[in-house]
N, C-alpha and C positions, 0 to 999 in steps of 0.2 A: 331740575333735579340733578341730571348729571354733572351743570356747574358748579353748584353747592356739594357733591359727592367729590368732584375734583379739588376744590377750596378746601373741603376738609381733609384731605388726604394731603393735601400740597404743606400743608400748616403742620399735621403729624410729623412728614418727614422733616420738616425745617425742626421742629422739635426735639425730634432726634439724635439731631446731626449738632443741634445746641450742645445737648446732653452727652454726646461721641466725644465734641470736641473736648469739650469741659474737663473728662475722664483721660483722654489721652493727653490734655495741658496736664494735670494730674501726675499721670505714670510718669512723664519726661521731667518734674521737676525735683528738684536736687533734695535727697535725704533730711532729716533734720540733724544727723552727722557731720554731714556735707557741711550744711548752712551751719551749726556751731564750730566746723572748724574752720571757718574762713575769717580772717582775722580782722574785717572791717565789722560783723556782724558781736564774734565774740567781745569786742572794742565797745560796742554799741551795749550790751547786755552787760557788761564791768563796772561801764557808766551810769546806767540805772541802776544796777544792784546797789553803788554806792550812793549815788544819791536819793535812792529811797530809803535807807537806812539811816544817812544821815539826818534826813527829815525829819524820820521815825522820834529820831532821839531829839529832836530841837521840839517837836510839838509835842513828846509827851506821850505818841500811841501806846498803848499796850502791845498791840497786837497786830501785824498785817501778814495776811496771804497773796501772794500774785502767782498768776497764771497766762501761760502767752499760749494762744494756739494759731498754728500756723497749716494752710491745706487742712490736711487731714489727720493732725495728732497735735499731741503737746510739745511747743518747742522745748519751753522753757518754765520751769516753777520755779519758787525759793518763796520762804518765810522767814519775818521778823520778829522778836518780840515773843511775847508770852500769852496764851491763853487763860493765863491765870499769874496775875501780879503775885498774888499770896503765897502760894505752890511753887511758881514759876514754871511752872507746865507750860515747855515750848508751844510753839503756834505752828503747823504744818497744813501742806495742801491738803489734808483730810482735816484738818480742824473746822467743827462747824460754828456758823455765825447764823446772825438770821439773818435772811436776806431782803425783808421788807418788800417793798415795791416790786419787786424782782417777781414776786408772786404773780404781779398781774399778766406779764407775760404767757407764764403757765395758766392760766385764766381766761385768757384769749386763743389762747390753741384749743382749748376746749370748748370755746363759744365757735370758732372758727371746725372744728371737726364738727360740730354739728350742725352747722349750714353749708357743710360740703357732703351730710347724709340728706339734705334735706328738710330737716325740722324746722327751721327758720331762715327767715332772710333777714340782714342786716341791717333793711330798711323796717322791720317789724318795731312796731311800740311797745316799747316797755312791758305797760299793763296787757296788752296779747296775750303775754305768758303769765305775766305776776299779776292778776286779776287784784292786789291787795294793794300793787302801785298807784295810792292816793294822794301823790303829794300835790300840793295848791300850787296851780302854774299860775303866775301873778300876769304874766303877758297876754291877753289877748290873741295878738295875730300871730304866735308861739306856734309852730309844727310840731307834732307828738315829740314827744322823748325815747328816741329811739337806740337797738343795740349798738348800731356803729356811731352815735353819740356818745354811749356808755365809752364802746373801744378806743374812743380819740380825743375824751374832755373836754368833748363837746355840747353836753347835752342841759348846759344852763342850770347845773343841777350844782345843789352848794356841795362844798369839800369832803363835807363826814356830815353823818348822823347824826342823830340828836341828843351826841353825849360825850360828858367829859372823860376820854379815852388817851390821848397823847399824854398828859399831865399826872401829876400827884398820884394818884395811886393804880393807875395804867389799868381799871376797870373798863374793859372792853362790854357791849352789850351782848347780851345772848342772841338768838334768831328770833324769839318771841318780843321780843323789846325791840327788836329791829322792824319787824314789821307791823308791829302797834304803833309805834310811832313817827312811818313814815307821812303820812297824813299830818301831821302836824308840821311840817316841815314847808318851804315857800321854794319855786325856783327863784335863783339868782341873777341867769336872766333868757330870754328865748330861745327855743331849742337852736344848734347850728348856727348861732350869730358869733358867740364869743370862745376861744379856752380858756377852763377852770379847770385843774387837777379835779379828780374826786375819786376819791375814796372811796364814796358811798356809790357813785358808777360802779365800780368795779366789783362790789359787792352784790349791786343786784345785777351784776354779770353772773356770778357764783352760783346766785339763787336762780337765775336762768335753768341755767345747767342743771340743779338739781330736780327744776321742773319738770323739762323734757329728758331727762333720761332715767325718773322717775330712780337716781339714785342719788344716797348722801354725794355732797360735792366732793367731801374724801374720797370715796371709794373709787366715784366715775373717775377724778382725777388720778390715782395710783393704777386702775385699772385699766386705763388708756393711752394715759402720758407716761407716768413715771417709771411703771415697774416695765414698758415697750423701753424705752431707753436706758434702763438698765441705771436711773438713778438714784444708786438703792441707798445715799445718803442726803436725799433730798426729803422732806418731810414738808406737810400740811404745815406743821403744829412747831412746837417750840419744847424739844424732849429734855424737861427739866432732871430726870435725873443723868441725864451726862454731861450737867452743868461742870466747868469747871477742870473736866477731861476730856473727851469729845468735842465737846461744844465750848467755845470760847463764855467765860463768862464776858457781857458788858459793861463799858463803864461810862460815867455820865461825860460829857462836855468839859473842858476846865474853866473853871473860874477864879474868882479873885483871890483864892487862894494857892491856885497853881497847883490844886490835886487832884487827883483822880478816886472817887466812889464807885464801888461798884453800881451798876443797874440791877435793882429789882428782876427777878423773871415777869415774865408777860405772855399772857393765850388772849389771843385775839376774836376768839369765838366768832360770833356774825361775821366781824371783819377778815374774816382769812382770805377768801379770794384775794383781797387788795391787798394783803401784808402781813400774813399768817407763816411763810416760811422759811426754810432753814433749809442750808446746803452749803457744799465745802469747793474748793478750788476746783477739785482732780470732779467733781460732780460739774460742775458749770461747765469745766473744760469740754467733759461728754456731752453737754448741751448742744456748745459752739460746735464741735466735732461733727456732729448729729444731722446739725441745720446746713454744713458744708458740703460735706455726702449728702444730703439730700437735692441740694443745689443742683451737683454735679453727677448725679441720677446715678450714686452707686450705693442709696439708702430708698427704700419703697416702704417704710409705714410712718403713722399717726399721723402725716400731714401729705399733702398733695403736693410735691415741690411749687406751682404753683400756687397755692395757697401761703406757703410761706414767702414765696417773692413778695404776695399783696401785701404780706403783715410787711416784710421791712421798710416796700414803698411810701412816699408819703401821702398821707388821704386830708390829713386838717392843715391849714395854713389858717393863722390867726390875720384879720383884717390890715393890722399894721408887718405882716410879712416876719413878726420878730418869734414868734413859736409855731414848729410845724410838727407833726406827729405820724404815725406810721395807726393801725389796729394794733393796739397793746404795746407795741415797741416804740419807745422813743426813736426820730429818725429827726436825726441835728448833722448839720455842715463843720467839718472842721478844716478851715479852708477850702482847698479845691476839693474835699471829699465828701463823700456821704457816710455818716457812722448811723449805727442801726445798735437800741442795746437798751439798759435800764439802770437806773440808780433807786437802791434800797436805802430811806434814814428811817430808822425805828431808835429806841430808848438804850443807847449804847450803841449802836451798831451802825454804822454806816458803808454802802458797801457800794458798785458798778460792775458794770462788763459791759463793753461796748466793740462795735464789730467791721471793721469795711470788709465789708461781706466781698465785693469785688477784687479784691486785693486777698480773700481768705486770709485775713488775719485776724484774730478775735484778743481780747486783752480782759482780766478779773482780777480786781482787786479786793479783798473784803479786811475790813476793818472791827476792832472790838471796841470804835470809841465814840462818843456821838457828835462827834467834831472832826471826824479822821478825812474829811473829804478827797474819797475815793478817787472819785471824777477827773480829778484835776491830774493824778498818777495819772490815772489811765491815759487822758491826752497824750500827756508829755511822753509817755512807752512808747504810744504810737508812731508822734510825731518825730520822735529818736530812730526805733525801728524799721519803720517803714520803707524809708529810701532805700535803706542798708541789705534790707531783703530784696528787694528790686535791680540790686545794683548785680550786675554778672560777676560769674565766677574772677577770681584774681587768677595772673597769671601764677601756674603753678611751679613755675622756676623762680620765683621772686623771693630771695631771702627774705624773711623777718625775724630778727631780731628778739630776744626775749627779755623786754625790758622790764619786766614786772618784778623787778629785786628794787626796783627805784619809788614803786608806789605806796603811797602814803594817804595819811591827810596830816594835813598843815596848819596848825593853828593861826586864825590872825589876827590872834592879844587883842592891843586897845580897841580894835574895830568890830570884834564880835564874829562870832563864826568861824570856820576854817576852810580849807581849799585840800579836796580830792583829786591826787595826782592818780588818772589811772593810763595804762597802755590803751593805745589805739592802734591797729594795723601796727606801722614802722615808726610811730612817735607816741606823745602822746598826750593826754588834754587834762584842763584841770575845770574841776565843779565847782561853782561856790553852793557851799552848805551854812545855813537854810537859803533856800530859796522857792519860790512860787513856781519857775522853770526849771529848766532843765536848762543850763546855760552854760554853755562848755567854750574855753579858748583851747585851742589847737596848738600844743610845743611840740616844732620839730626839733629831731634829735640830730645834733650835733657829731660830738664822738664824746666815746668815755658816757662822764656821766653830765653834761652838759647837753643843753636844749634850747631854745630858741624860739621868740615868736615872730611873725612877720605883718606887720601893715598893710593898709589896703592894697597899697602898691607893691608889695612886694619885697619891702625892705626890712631886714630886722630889727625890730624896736627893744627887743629885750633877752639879756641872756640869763636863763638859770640854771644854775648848778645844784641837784640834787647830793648831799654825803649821805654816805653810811658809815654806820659804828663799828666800834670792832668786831662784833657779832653776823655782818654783815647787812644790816637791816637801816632804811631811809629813817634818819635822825631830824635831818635839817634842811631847808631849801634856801637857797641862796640868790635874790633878785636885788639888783640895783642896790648892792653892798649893804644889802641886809639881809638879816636871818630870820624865818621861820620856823620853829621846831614842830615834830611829828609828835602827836596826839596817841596815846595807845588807845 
């Protein structure tokens, strides 16, 4: 007894001294002042702004919001675009989108609160709770269908329910049509063998919830999650009338005709746990905010820090090693990292936030298009940002230079697209626009208005000379005697 009394005391204070350290790495790290005024960081954040805008315009979005959180606040916001093509009602970090999948996260801190009171264990089957969970398991030597099945897409259970919802006229089913016609339904294949997204997981995750804490899933959810974090722009539901001001309208996909429709509104009914909500930038940011104070033990409610370490960690690894999953949070490598986060696509909307929690830095971008592929921003923020926040302060006698009268973008005629000249630190880099990365060459500056790049070795391969007009303003760029003209 006294070994096990010493064991657990020894593991407290290691716990503690986690949580000390965590908080004092915290207080000692540099401002978000600081970090925007240092000019490898703001160089870094120039670059993305333009080249997410520039995309913006070559695919067509309507609408994007981004949001950077870094430690323990918001570094960085900014919006693109229009929440309403027709109106032209800009697009702002309080503009709401739906956020689809994003839901199920909130879904899982709620499944997870209550088997940190007790009510269940994650090894629990399904029907334990949902006595109505009849659907035909086809496999034989199949293990129940259980909730940490549900949490990781795991549970051989097919995608959605038994109705047409994503399509034509986005009729979601009620909760009586939902569990009439789970019995009808087959799994797809044995519990814990394979990952299948589902939808329908996630929803009798919902109805869990509403089981055991004998409240609607609204309510439990605003009354434990939402309105504790103070996410007082986050909703269940899809609030049609602030279509349009509030809320971004969506629009469809483009197709072969190269336009944009609006999307239909849509209430998800049954399906809300998995993809029933709505939330803005400055709301997700408070999320991310939320989960890093709690990290770093200077937040104590709705979750156990604990508790949320399990959710980010990875619990499913798919057979072939190519999909791994966290409880409710996607947990995917990007590179030598781990990101922890969720991608939302619903009928217009397509939206992320994804997070290397280790690093405290969180990244959101939400979209009003149903092609806006979120995901792929958010990578490239990261993988732009990241070093640049890691990297120590600059010396602070180091001139730089303000070369931002030279930046432009550059058209490039017969070849399509054009090239963003922005400052970096003491030189500065140019973007091709459109592109799938982020892919920047580095010109160093010269004197005047001349710049320069350099080969692997070290030698200069190329000189440009940026002009300005009379007005003072980059006109035209000048490489290997020829001209580029700027794009207003």
């Amino acid at each position: 007894m006294r070994l096990i009394k010493l064991i657990t005391f020894m593991v407290v204070i290691s716990i503690a001294n986690l949580y000390s350290f965590a908080a004092d790495d915290f207080e000692s790290a540099p401002t978000r002042e600081e970090l925007l005024a240092r000019p490898n960081v703001k160089g870094a954040l120039t670059a993305i702004d333009a080249w997410i805008e520039g995309n913006r315009i070559y695919d067509q979005i309507p609408g994007i919001s981004v949001g950077i959180v870094h430690n323990q606040g918001l570094l960085w916001s900014k919006s693109y675009g229009y929440a309403n093509l027709e109106s032209l009602h800009p697009a702002d970090a309080d503009t709401l989108y739906s956020v689809c999948s994003i839901s199920k996260v909130f879904t899982a801190i709620g499944v997870m609160q209550l088997r940190d009171k007790g009510q269940l264990y994650l090894r629990d089957p399904v029907n334990k709770h949902l006595p109505w969970f009849d659907i035909k398991q086809q496999h034989e030597q199949s293990g129940p269908v259980t909730i940490e099945g549900l949490l990781t897409h795991s549970s051989g259970l097919p995608r959605e329910a038994r109705f047409d919802y994503w399509a034509n006229d986005l009729d979601f089913p009620t909760r009586d049509q939902l569990i009439n016609s789970v019995g009808e339904q087959e799994t797809l294949y044995p519990a814990h063998r394979y990952f299948q997204y589902s939808n329908l997981g996630f929803t009798l995750a919902g109805e869990i919830i509403q089981a055991l804490s004998g409240q609607d899933y609204t309510e439990y959810m605003e009354e434990n999650v939402l309105i504790p974090l103070r996410l007082n722009d986050t909703r269940t539901h899809y609030p049609e009338e602030l279509r349009g001001q509030q809320l971004a309208i969506g629009y469809d996909g483009l197709g072969r005709s190269r336009s944009r429709e609006p999307t239909e509104p849509f209430f998800t009914k049954a399906i809300t746990p998995a993809a029933g909500y709505t939330s803005s930038v400055n709301d997700l940011a408070k999320f991310i905010i939320w989960q890093f104070k709690l990290l770093d033990g200077a937040e104590e409610h709705v979750l156990n820090p604990h508790t949320l370490q399990e959710m980010h960690r990875v619990h499913w690894v798919n057979p072939d090693w190519s999909t791994t999953w966290g409880l409710g949070f996607v947990a995917r490598r990007q590179g030598e990292r781990t990101l922890a986060g969720h991608t939302g696509s619903c009928p217009g909307y397509q939206t992320n936030f994804s997070m290397d929690v280790d690093k405290r830095l969180g990244v959101i971008v939400l979209t009003n298009a149903g092609d806006g592929q979120p995901a792929r921003l958010v990578d490239n923020i990261i993988a732009t940002l990241r070093p640049e926040l890691e990297k120590p302060a600059p010396d602070s006698e180091e001139e730089i230079p303000d070369l931002s009268v030279f930046e432009a973008n550059f058209s490039n005629q017969h070849w399509g697209g054009e090239t963003a000249v922005r400052q970096w630190g003491n030189g500065m880099v140019a973007i091709s626009i459109p592109s799938r990365s982020l892919t920047m060459q580095k010109l160093k500056h010269d004197q005047d208005n001349r710049f320069y790049r350099e080969n692997d070795i070290g030698l200069r391969n190329a000189v440009i000379s940026i002009e300005l007009d009379q007005s003072g303003e980059a006109y035209r760029m000048k490489t290997n005697d020829s001209y580029r003209y700027s794009i207003d």
